[in-house]
LUMROMI-695654 format. One record per residue (C-alpha): residue number from 0; residue in one letter; x, y, z. Coordinates in steps of 0.05 Angstrom, whole numbers, plus 5000, padded with zeros to 4 digits. Layout:
<fibas>
@num = NUM	residu = a	u = X	v = Y	w = Z
...
</fibas>
This chain:
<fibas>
@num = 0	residu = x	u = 5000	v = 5000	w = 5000
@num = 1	residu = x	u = 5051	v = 5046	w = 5030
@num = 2	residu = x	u = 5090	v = 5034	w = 4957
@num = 3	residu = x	u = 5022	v = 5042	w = 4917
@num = 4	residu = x	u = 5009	v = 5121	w = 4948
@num = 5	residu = x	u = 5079	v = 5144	w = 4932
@num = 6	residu = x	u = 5071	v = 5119	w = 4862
@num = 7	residu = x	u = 5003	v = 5162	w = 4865
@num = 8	residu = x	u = 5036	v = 5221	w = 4903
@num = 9	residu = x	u = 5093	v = 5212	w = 4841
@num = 10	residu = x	u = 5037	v = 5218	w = 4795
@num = 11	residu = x	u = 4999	v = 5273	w = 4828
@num = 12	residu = x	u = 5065	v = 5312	w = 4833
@num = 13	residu = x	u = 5085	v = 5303	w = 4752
@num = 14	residu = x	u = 5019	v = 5323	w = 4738
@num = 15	residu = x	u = 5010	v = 5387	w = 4772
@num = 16	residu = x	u = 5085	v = 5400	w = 4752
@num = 17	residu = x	u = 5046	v = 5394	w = 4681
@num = 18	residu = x	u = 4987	v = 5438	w = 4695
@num = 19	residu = x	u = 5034	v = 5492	w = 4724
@num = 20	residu = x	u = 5069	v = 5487	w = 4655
@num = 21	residu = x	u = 5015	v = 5496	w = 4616
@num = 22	residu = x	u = 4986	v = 5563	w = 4655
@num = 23	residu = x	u = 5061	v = 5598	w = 4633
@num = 24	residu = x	u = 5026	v = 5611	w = 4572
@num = 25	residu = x	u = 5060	v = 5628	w = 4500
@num = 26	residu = x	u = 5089	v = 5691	w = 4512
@num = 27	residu = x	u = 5130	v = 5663	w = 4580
@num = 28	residu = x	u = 5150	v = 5590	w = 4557
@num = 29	residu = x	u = 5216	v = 5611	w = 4540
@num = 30	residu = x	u = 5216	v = 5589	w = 4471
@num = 31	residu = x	u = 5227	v = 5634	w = 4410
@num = 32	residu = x	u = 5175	v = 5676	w = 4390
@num = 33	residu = x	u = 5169	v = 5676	w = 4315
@num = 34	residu = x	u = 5107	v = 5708	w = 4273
@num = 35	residu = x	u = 5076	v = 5760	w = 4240
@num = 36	residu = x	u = 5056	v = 5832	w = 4250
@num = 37	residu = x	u = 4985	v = 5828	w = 4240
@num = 38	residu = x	u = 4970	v = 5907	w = 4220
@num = 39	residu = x	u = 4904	v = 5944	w = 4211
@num = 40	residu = x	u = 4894	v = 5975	w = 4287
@num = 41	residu = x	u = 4945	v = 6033	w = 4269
@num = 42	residu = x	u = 4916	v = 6046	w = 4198
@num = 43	residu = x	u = 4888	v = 6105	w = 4176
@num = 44	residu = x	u = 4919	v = 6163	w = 4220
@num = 45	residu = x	u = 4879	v = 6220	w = 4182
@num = 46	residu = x	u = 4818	v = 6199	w = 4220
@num = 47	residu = x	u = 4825	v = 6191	w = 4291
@num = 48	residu = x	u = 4805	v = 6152	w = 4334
@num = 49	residu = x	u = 4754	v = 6137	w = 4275
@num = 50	residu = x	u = 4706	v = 6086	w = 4281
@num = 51	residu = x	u = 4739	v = 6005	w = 4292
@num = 52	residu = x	u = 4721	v = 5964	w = 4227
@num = 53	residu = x	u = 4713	v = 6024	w = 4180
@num = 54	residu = x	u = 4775	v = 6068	w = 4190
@num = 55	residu = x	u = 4818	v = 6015	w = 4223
@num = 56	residu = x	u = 4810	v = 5944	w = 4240
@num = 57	residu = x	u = 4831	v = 5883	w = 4289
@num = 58	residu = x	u = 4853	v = 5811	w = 4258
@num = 59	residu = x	u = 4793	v = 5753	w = 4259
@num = 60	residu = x	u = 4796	v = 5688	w = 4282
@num = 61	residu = x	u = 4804	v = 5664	w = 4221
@num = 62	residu = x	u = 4873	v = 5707	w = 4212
@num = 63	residu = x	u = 4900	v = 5680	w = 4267
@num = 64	residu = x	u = 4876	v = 5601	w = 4261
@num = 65	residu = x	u = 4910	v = 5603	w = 4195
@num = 66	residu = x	u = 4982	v = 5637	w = 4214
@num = 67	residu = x	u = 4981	v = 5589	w = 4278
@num = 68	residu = x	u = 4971	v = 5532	w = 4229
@num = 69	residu = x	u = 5028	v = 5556	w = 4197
@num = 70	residu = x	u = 5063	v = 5546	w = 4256
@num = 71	residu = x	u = 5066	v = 5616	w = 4279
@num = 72	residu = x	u = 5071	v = 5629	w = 4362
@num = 73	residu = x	u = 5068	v = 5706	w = 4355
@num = 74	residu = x	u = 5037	v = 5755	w = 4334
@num = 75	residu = x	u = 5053	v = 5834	w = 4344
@num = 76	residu = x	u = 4989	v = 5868	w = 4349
@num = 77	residu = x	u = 5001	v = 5948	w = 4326
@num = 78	residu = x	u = 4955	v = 5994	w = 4359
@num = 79	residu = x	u = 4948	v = 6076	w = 4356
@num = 80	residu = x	u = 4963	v = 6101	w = 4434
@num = 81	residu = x	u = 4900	v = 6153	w = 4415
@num = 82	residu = x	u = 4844	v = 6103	w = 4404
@num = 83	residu = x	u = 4854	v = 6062	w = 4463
@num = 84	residu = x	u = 4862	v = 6126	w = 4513
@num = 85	residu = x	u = 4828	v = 6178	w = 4480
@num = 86	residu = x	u = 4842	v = 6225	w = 4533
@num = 87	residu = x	u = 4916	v = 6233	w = 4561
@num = 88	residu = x	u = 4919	v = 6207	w = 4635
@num = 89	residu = x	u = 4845	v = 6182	w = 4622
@num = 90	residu = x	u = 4809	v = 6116	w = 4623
@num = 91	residu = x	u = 4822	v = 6077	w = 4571
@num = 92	residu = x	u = 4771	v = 6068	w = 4525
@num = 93	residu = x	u = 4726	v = 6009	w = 4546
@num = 94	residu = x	u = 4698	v = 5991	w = 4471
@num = 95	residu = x	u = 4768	v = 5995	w = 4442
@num = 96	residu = x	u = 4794	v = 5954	w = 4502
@num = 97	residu = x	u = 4739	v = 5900	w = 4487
@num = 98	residu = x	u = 4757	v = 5890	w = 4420
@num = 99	residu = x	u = 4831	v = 5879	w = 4432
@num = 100	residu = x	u = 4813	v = 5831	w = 4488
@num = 101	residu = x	u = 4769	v = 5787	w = 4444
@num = 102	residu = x	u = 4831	v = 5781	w = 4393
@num = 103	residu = x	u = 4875	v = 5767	w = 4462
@num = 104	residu = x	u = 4820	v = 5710	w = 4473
@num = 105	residu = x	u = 4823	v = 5678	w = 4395
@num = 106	residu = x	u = 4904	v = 5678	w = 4402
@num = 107	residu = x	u = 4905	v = 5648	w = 4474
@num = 108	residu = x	u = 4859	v = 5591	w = 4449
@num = 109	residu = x	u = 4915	v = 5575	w = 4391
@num = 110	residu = x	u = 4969	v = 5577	w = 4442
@num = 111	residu = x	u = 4996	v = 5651	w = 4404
@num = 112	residu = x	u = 5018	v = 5704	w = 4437
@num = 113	residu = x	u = 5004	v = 5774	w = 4423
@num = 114	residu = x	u = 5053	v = 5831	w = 4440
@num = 115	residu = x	u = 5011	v = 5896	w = 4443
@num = 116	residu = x	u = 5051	v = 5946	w = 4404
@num = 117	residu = x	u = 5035	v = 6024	w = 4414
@num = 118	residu = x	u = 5046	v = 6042	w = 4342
@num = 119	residu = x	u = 5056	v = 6117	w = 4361
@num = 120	residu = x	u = 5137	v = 6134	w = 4342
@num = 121	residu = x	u = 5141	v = 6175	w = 4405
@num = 122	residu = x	u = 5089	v = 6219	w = 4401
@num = 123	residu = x	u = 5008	v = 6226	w = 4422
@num = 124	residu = x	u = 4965	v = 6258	w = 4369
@num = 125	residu = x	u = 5027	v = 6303	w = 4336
@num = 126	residu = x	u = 5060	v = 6319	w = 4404
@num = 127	residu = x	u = 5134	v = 6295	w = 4420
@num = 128	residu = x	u = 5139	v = 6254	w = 4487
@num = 129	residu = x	u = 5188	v = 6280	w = 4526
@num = 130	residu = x	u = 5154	v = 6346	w = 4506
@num = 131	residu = x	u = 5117	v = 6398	w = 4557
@num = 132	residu = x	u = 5048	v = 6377	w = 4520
@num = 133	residu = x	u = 5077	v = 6299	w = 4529
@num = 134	residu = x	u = 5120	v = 6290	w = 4590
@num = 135	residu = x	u = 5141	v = 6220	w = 4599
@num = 136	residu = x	u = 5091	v = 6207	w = 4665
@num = 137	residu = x	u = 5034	v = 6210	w = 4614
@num = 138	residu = x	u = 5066	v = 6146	w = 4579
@num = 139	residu = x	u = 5069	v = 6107	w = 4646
@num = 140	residu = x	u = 5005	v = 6120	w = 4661
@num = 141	residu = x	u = 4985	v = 6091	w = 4601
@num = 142	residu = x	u = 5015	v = 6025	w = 4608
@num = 143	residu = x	u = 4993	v = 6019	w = 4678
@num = 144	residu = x	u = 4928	v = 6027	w = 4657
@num = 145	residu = x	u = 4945	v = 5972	w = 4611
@num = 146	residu = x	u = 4974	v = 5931	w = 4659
@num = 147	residu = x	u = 4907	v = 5934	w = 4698
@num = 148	residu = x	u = 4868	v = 5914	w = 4631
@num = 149	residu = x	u = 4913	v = 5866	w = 4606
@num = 150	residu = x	u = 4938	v = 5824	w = 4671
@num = 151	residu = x	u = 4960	v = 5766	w = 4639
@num = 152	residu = x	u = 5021	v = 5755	w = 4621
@num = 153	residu = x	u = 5021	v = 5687	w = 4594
@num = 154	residu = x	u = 4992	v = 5709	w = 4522
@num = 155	residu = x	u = 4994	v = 5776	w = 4528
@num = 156	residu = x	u = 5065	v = 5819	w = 4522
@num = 157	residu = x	u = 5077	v = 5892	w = 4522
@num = 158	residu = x	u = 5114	v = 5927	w = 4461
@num = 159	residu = x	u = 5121	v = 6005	w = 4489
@num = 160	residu = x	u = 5139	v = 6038	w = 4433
@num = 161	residu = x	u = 5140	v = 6030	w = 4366
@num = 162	residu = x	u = 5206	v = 6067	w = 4325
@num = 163	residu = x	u = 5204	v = 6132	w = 4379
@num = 164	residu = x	u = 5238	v = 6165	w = 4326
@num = 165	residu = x	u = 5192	v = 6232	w = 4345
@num = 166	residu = x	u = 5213	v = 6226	w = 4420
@num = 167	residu = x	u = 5247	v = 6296	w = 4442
@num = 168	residu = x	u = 5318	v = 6257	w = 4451
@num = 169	residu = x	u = 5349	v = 6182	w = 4445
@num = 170	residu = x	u = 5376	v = 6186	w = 4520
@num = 171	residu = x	u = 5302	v = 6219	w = 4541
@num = 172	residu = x	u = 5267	v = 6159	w = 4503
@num = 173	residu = x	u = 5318	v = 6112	w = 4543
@num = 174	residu = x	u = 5302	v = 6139	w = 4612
@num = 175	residu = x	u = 5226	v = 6136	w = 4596
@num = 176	residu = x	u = 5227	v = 6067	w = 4583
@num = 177	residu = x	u = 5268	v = 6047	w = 4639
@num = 178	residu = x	u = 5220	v = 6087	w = 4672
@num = 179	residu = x	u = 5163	v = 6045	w = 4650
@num = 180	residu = x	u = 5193	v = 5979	w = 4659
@num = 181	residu = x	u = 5211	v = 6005	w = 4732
@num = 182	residu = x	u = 5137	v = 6026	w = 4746
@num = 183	residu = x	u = 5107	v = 5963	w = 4717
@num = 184	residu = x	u = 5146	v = 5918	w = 4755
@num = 185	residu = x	u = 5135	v = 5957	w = 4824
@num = 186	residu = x	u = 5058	v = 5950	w = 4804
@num = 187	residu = x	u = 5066	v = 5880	w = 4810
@num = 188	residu = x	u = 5071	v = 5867	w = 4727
@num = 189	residu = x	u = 5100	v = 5796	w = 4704
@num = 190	residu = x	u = 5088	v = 5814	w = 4639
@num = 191	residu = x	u = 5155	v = 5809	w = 4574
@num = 192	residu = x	u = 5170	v = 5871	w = 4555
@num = 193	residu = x	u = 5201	v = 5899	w = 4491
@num = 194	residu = x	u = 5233	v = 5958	w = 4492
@num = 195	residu = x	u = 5253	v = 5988	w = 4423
@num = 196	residu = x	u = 5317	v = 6027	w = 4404
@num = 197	residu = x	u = 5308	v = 6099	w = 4397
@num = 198	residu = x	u = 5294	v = 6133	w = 4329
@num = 199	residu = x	u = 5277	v = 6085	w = 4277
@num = 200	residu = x	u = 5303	v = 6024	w = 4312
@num = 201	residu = x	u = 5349	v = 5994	w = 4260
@num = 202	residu = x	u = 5389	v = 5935	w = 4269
@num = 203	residu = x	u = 5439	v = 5969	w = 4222
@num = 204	residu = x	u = 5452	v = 6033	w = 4257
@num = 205	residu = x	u = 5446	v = 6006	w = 4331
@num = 206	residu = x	u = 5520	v = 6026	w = 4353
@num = 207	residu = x	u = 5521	v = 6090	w = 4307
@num = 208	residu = x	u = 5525	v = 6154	w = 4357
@num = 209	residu = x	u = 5464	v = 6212	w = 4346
@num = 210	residu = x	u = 5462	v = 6268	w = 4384
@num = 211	residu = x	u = 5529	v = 6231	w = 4423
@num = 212	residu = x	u = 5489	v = 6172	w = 4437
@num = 213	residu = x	u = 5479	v = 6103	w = 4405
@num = 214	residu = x	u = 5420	v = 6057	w = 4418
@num = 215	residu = x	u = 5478	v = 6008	w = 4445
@num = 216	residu = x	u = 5496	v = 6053	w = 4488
@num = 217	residu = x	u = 5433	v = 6084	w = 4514
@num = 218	residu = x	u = 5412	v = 6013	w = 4531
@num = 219	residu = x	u = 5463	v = 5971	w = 4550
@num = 220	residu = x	u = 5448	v = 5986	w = 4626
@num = 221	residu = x	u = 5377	v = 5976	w = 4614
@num = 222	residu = x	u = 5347	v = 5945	w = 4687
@num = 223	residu = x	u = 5288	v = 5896	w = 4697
@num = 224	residu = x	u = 5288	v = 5856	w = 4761
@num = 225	residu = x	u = 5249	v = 5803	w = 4730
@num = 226	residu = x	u = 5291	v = 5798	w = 4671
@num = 227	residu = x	u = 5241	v = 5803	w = 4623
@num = 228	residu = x	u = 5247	v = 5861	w = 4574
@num = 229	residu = x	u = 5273	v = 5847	w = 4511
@num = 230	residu = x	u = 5307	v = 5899	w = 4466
@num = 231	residu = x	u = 5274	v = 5907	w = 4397
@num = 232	residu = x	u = 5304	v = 5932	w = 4331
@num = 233	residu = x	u = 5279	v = 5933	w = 4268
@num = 234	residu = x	u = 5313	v = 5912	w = 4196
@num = 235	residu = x	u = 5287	v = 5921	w = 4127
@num = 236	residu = x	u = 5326	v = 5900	w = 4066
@num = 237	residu = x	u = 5328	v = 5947	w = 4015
@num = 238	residu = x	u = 5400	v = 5987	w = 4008
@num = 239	residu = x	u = 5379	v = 6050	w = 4045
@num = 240	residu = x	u = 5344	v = 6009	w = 4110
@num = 241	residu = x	u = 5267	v = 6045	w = 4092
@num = 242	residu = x	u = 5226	v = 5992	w = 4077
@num = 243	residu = x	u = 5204	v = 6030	w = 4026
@num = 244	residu = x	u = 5222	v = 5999	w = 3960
@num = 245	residu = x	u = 5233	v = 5931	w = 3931
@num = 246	residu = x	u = 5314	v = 5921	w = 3923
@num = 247	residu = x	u = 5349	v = 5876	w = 3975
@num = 248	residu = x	u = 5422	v = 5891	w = 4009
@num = 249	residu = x	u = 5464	v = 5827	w = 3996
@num = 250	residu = x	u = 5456	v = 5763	w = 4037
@num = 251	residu = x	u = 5526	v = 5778	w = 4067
@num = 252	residu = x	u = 5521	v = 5849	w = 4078
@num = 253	residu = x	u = 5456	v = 5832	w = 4124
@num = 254	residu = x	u = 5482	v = 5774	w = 4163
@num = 255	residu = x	u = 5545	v = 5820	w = 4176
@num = 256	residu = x	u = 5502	v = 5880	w = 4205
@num = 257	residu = x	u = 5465	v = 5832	w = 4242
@num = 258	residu = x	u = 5521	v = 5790	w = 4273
@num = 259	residu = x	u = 5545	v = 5852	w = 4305
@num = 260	residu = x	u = 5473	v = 5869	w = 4340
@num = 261	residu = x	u = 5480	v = 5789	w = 4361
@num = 262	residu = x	u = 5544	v = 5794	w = 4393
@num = 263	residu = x	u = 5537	v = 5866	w = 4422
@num = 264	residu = x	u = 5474	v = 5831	w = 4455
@num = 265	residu = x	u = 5511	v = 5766	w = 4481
@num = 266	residu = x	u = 5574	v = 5811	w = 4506
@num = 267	residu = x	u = 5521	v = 5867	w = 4549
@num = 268	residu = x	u = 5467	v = 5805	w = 4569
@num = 269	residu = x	u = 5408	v = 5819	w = 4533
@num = 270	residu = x	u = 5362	v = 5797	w = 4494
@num = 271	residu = x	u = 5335	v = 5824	w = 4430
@num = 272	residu = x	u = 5275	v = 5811	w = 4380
@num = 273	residu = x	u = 5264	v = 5830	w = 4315
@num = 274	residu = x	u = 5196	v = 5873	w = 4306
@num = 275	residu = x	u = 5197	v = 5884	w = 4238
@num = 276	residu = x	u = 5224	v = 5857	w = 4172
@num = 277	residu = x	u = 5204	v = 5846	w = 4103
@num = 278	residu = x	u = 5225	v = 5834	w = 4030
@num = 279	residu = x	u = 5195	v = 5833	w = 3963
@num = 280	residu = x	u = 5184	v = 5763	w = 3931
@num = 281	residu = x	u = 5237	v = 5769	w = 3887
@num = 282	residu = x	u = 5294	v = 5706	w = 3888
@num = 283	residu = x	u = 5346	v = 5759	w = 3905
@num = 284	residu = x	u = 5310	v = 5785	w = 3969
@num = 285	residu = x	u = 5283	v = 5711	w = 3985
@num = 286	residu = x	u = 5364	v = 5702	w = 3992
@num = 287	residu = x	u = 5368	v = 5754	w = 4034
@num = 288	residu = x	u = 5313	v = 5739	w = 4077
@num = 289	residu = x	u = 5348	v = 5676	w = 4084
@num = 290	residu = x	u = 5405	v = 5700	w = 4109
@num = 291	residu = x	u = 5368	v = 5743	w = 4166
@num = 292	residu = x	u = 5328	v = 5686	w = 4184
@num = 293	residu = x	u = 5385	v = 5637	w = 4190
@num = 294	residu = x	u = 5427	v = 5701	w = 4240
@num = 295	residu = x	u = 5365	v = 5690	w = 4284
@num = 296	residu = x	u = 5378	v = 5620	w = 4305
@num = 297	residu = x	u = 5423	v = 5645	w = 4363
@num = 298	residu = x	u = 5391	v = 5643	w = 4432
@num = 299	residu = x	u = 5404	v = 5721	w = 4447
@num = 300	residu = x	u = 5340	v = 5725	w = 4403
@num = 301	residu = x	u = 5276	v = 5716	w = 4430
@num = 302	residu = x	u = 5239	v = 5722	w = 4364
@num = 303	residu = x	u = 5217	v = 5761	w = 4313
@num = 304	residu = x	u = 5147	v = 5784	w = 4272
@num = 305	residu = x	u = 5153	v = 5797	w = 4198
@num = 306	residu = x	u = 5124	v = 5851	w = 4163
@num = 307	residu = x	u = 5068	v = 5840	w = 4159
@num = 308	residu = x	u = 5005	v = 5810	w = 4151
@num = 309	residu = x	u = 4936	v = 5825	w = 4159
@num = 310	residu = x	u = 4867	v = 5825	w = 4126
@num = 311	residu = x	u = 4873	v = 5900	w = 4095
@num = 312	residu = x	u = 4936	v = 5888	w = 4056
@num = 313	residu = x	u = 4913	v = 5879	w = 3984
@num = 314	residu = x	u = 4950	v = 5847	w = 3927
@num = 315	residu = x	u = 4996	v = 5904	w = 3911
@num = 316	residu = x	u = 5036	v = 5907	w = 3979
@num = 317	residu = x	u = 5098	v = 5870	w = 3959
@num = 318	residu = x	u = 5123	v = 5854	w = 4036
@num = 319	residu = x	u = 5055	v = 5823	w = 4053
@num = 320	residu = x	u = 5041	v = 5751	w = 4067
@num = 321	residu = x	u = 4964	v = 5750	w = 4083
@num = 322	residu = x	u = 4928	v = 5694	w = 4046
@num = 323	residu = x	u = 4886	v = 5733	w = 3984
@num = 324	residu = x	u = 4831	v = 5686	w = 3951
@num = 325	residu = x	u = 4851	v = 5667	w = 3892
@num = 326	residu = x	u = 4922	v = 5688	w = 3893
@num = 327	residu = x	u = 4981	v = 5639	w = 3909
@num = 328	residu = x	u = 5019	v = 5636	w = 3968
@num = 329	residu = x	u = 5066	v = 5685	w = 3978
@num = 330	residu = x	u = 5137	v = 5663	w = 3965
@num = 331	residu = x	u = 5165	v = 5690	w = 4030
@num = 332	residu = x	u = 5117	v = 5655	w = 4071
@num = 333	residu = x	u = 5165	v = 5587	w = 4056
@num = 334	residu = x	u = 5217	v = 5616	w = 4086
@num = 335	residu = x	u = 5177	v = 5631	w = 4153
@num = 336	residu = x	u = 5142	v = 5565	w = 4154
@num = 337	residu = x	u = 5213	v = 5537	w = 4156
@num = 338	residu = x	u = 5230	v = 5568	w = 4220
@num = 339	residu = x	u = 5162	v = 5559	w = 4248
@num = 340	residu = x	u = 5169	v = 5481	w = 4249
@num = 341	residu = x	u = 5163	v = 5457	w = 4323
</fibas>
């Protein structure tokens, strides 16, 4: 008997060891996070807030079923700072709130998770954070007010800023992040964290000095008690970094740029993630994305999101990947599924 109730007590033990797994969620299992940026919150900036599924809108369930059958774990979710608190220091607003908690819901239920990207490049509605019209407090407030929306952190992560290239100054946008990571975690936050680099975030200019400071060294002292915020650049690859046109830098040339952001990270102890990339389906740039994909594979990454995907993108948008009726797959999208394999 005595031998029969430790084997059950064995049992019971492995099993709740299980179930305690499982409750991590996505966004905390430690694996990489590799997806998509699933775009169409942050569109249409003439007309704000505008009205959700008109002006802007949200991915479906049936967006996200497919890139998590495509063996996606992520998705970055870009939002505009304006629509979901319409008034600085305010509430935030309860209908936009709703909506970004029933796409929280879909993803959960596919095991993705969703990092909640403010999609804002340093500014609220035209004015500079940092700024007398902006000061940085406002920006806390924000994400404690998301923190109080969005408590769990097993699907859901935080993305601060998108690009802050309109912040007042690289060391300001530096201090205000550590100063929302610091707030967060006092509040009792568990949540991952990505801060991005200032300016425009690029993986190619991260130890270049502006106004006497590079991104590497703005953020190489970066604190989080928890150990959870991630540093996020960005890396397009046509020649001039924009994003903008449909020529690709040479395979070499981008694993170089991006070996150097690798071992900077390994050498100061962080982490980083990619939050944007894209190429044009062209066999050059499907070598090149190749190449970028392949200088992932080191552990100092904890992911990355391509750009981008999402129901809004028609035909015409060379980086995108969303499935269009009657159009083929998306040559790029092999690539991905590659590195999405379990």
């Amino acid at each position: 008997m005595k031998v029969l109730l430790a084997a059950l007590s064995l049992v019971l033990c492995v099993t709740g060891a299980a179930a305690q797994t499982e409750k991590v969620g996505t966004c905390l299992s430690g694996k990489p996070l590799r997806g998509v940026n699933m775009a169409g919150a942050e569109f249409n900036t003439s007309k704000m807030p505008g009205q959700v599924f008109k002006d802007y809108t949200y991915p479906t369930d049936k967006d996200l079923k497919y890139f998590a059958e495509q063996g996606a774990n992520v998705i970055r979710l870009p939002f505009r700072w304006e629509r979901v608190q319409r008034t600085l220091g305010g509430p935030l607003d309860e209908m936009e709130v709703k909506v970004i908690r029933k796409v929280v819901e879909m993803a959960s239920a596919l095991d993705l998770c969703v990092i909640l990207d403010a999609h804002n490049f340093g500014q609220y509605a035209k004015q500079k954070l940092g700024s007398p019209e902006l000061p940085t407090d406002r920006f806390t407030d924000f994400w404690l007010r998301m923190r109080e929306a969005f408590p769990e952190p097993g699907f859901v992560a935080f993305g601060l800023m998108n690009e802050p290239a309109h912040a007042t100054a690289r060391g300001g946008w530096a201090r205000a992040a550590q100063d929302v990571v610091t707030a967060l975690r006092d509040a009792g936050s568990k949540h991952l964290l990505f801060v991005s680099g200032a300016g425009w975030s690029g993986a190619h200019d991260w130890a270049v000095k502006w106004q006497g400071l590079s991104n590497a060294d703005a953020f190489s002292g970066l604190k989080d008690p928890l150990k959870r915020s991630v540093l996020e650049v960005h890396q397009y690859a046509d020649k001039d970094h924009s994003g903008m046109k449909g020529d690709c830098m040479a395979p070499e040339r981008m694993k170089k740029l991006m070996d150097r952001v690798t071992d900077w990270a390994r050498a100061h102890g962080h982490r980083m993630f990619l939050g944007e990339f894209g190429v044009a389906p062209t066999p050059e740039c499907l070598e090149t994305l190749k190449a970028l994909l392949e200088s992932m594979r080191d552990p100092v990454w904890a992911g990355w999101a391509y750009w981008a995907a999402g129901g809004w993108w028609g035909p015409k948008y060379t980086f995108g990947i969303h499935p269009i009726p009657g159009q083929p797959e998306r040559p790029q999208l092999a690539l991905l599924r590659e590195e999405w394999k379990p």
